[in-house]
Each structure stands twice: as C-alpha cells, then as structure tokens.
C-alpha positions in Angstrom: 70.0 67.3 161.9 67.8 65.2 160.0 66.5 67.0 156.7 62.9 65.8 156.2 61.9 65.2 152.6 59.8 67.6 150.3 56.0 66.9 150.2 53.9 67.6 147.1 50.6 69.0 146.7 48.0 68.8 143.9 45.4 70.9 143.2 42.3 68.6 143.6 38.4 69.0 143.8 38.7 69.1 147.4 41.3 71.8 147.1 45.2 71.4 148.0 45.8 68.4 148.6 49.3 66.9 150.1 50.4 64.0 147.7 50.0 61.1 150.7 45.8 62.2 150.6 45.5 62.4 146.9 47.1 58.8 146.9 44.4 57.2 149.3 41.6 59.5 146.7 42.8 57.2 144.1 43.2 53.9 145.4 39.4 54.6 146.9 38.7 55.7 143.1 40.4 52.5 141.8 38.4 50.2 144.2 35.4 52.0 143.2 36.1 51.4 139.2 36.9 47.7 140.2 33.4 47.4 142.2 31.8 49.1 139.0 33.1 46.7 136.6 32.1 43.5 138.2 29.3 44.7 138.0 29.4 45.3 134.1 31.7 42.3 133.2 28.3 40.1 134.3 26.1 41.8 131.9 28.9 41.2 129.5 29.1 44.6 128.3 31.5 45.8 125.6 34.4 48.3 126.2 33.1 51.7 124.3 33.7 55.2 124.6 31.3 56.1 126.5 32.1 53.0 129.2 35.6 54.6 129.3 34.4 58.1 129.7 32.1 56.9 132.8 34.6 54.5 134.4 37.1 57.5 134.5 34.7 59.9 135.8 33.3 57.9 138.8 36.9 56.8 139.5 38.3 60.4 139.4 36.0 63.0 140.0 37.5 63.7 143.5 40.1 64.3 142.4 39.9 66.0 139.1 38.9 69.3 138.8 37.1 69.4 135.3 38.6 66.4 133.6 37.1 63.4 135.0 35.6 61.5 132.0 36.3 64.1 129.4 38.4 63.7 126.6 41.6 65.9 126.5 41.2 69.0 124.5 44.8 70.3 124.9 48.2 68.5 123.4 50.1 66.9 126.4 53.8 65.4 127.1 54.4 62.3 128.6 57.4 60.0 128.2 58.9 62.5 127.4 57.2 63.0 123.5 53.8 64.1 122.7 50.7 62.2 122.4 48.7 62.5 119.8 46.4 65.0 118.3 43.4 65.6 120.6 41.2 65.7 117.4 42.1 62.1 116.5 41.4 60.6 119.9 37.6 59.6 119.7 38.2 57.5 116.4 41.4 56.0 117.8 39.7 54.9 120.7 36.7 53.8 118.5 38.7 51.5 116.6 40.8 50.1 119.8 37.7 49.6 121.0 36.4 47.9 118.3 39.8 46.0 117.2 39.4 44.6 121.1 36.3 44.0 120.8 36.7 41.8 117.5 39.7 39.8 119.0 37.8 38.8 122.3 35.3 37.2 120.1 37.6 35.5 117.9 39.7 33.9 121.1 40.9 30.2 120.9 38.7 28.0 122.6 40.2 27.8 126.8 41.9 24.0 126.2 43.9 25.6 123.6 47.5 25.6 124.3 47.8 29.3 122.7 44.5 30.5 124.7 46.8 32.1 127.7 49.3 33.4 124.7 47.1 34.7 123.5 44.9 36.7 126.2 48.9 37.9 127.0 48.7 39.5 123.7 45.7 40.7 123.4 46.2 42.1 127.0 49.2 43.9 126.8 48.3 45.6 123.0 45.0 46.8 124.5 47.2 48.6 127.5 50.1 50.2 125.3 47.9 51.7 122.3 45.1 52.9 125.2 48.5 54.8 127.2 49.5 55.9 123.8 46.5 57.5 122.7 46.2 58.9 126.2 42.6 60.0 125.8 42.4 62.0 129.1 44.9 64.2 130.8 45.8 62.3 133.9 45.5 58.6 135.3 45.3 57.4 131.8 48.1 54.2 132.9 45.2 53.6 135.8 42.4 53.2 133.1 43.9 51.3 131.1 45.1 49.1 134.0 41.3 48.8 135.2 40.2 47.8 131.6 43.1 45.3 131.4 41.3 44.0 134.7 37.9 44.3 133.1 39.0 42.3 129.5 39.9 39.4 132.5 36.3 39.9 134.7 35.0 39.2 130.9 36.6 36.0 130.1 36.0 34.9 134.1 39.6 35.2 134.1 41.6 35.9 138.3 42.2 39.8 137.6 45.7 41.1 138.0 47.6 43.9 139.4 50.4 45.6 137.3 52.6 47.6 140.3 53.5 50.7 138.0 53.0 53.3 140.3 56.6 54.3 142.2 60.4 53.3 142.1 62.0 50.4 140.0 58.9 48.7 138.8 57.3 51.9 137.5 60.7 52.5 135.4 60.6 49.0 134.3 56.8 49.0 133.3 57.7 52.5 131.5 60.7 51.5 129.6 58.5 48.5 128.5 56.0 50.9 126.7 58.5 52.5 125.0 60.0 49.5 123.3 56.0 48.5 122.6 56.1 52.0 120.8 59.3 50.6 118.4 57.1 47.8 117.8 58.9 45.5 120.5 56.7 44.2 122.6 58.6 41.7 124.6 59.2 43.1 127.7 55.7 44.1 128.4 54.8 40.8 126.9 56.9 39.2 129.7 55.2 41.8 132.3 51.9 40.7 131.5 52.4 37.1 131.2 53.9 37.2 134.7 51.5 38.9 136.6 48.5 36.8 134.8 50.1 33.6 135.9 51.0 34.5 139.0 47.4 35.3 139.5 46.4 32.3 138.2 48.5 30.1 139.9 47.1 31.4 143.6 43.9 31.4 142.2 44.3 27.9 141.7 46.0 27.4 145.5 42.9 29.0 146.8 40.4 26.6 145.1 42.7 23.9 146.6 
C-alpha cells in the first residue's frame, strides 16, 4: 500500500489554506509585482522604502494576514541565526536603498567591458544585504528577487528568474547567501552572472 505524502497548510487571509493553493496565491502575487514594476521602471522611479512596502503589500496581501507591507516588529530566525534588530531595519534599508541607488548612477557606460561585471555585482549585493536585513516576516527572498528584476526593467536590461524556491537549487542559492554573509561572494556571483546571461543570450535569439 502506497503511503501518500503529508500536505501542509498555512494560515492565510483566505483562511487554511493547503500548501499547493498558497503556491498558485504567490505566483499570481509575483506576476502581479512584475506587472506593477514595468510599470514604474518606465517612469524611472527609485527603489525606496515606501516602493518596497507597497510592492510587498499588493504582492502578498492574500496571503498575509497582517504583514503585507509592514515592517517586522518581532525578531525572527532564518538560516538558521537571527536577523537583525527590528529597530534598525528602516535605516538599513534607507541606506541599501540609497547605496543602490548611488551605484546605478555611477554605472560604466554599456560598451564597457566591465558594464555586465558590474550590473552582476551590483545585482547580487543588492539581493544578499536586502535577505539579510529581512525587513518583513515572510517572502522577503521573493522581494528581493522582484527588485533584482526591477534594477534590470531600469537599465532596459531582459529580467531574470533565480529558481530558489524547492529542492537542489534552493539549497544551492541558500548556501550561496551564507558564504555572501563571510564576505564571499562568489558563488552567488556565479548564480547571478549565469542566469543574466542566459537571459540575455535568448533575448538576443529572439531579436534574431
């Protein structure tokens, strides 16, 4: 006899939900965030607070109960250590914010030969301090995974798609964050530059 597998439930906005309909909630929620920020990336708008707050909230809200676009207000573990301070999390993000900000104006020109180097960098510190920080108290690796996309819409860059969600490339991109938190960045490096010039490349087949 064939034991059938365990399924999970979450408690969501539209009450208990089994995991398989909370999954479909948030890829709607994510194709909703990436509809939004088309939208902004042509008015060019910066990343701030409040752009975070609001892109988390209309991507979550069905799901969440009270959280969506609220800044934690409780300490959390993930990874297995603890994030930071909920009191410091408006001036970190302020300053990520601002320190991404500062470095997407001060890109090399796009016929440099570091300009995809550096967009890589840029990129993938962007993604590990927002997951460290981890401002809200779920879907923060989906935020920052949208804004990664966003930074991209900005520079009229293909966007890309980071599979971190289940099974071996989850544990891969998670190990990744941890070395970024020792400082080495490498293998998240080589995540991001992957995925960006995989996306490029059939961005240019299409054109073809």
């Amino acid at each position: 006899m064939t034991r059938k597998s365990a399924t999970s439930y979450k408690q969501t906005k539209q009450g208990i939900l089994p995991r398989h309909e909370v999954i479909t909630l948030e890829i709607i929620g994510t194709k909703q965030g990436l509809l939004i920020l088309k939208r902004l990336s042509s008015q060019n708008k910066r990343i701030t607070q409040d752009l975070i707050k609001e892109l988390h909230r209309r991507c979550f809200s069905e799901i969440l109960l009270d959280e969506a676009g609220k800044f934690r207000v409780m300490q959390v573990m993930y990874s297995g250590k603890e994030a930071p301070h909920f009191s410091k999390i408006p001036e970190m993000i302020k300053n990520l914010c601002e320190d991404t900000e500062h470095t997407i104006k001060h890109l090399p020109k796009r016929d440099d030969r570091s300009y995809i180097n550096r967009i890589v960098e840029l990129l993938v510190r962007f993604q590990h301090r927002f997951v460290f920080i981890h401002p809200f108290v779920e879907y923060n690796g989906r935020t920052a995974r949208l804004l990664t996309s966003y930074i991209l819409m900005r520079l009229n860059l293909p966007i890309i798609e980071i599979k971190a969600d289940k099974g071996d490339e989850r544990k891969r991109y998670i190990k990744a964050l941890q070395k970024a938190d020792d400082g080495d960045y490498e293998k998240l490096e080589n995540i991001m530059s992957r995925v960006l010039n995989e996306s490029l490349a059939e961005t240019i087949k299409v054109k073809r």
